[in-house]
C-alpha positions in Angstrom: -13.6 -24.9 2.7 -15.9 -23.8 0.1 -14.7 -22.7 -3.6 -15.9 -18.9 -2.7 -13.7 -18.7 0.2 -10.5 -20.5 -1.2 -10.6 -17.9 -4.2 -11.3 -15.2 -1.8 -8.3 -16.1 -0.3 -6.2 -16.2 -3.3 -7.4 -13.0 -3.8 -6.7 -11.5 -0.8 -2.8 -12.8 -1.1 -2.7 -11.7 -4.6 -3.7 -8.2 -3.6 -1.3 -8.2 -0.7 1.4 -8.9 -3.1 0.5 -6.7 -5.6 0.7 -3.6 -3.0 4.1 -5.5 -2.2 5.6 -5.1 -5.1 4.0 -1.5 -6.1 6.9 -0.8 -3.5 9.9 -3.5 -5.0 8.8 -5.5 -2.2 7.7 -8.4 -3.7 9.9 -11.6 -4.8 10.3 -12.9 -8.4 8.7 -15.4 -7.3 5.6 -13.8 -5.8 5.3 -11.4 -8.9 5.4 -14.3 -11.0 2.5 -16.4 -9.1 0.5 -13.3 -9.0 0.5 -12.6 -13.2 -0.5 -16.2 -13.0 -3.7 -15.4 -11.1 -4.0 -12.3 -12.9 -4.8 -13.8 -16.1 -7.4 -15.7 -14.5 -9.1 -12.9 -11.9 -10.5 -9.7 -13.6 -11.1 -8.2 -10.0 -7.7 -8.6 -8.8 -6.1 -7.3 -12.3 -8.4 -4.4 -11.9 -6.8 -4.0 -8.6 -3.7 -4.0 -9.9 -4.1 -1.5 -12.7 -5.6 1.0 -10.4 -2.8 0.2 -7.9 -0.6 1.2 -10.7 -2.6 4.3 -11.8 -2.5 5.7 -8.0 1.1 5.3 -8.1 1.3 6.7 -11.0 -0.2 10.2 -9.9 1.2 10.2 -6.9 4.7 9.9 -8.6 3.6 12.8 -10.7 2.5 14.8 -7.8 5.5 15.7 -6.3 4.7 15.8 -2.8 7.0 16.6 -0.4 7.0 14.6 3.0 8.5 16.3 6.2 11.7 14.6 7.3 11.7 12.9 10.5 13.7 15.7 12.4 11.0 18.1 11.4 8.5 15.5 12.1 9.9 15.0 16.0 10.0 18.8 16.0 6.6 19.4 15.6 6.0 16.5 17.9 7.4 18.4 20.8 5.9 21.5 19.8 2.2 20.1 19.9 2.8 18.3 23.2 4.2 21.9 24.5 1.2 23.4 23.6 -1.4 20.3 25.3 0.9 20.5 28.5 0.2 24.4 28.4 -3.7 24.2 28.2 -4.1 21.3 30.2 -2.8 23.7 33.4 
């Protein structure tokens, strides 16, 4: 394996953990092996600080997300209505 595609693959699981623990996902462990690549990688800690700045405004946003009962509600509604113009 090349030296392009071993660091793209550090990369790639560096990324995946950094969207891990962006949602307390992630392991001490994993959040510790990913600063360690982060001092090294300027693309991934790019990543990262974005990552961090998305969550960021969309902590500030306040949006509100439909419960799942309203959710299922709609649901049937919309396949009501399909049913009804499929006839």
């Amino acid at each position: 394996m090349s030296d392009k595609n071993k660091t793209a693959t550090r990369c790639d699981k560096a990324t995946h953990v950094c969207d891990k623990a962006q949602y307390k996902e992630a392991t001490i462990w994993e959040k510790l092996k990913l600063n360690i690549h982060l001092i090294f990688c300027g693309t991934c800690r790019d990543y990262s600080k974005n990552n961090a700045c998305l969550t960021s405004v969309i902590e500030k946003s306040k949006i509100c997300c439909l419960d799942k009962a309203c959710k299922e509600s709609m649901k049937k509604q919309i396949d009501q209505a399909i049913k009804e113009n499929d006839l």
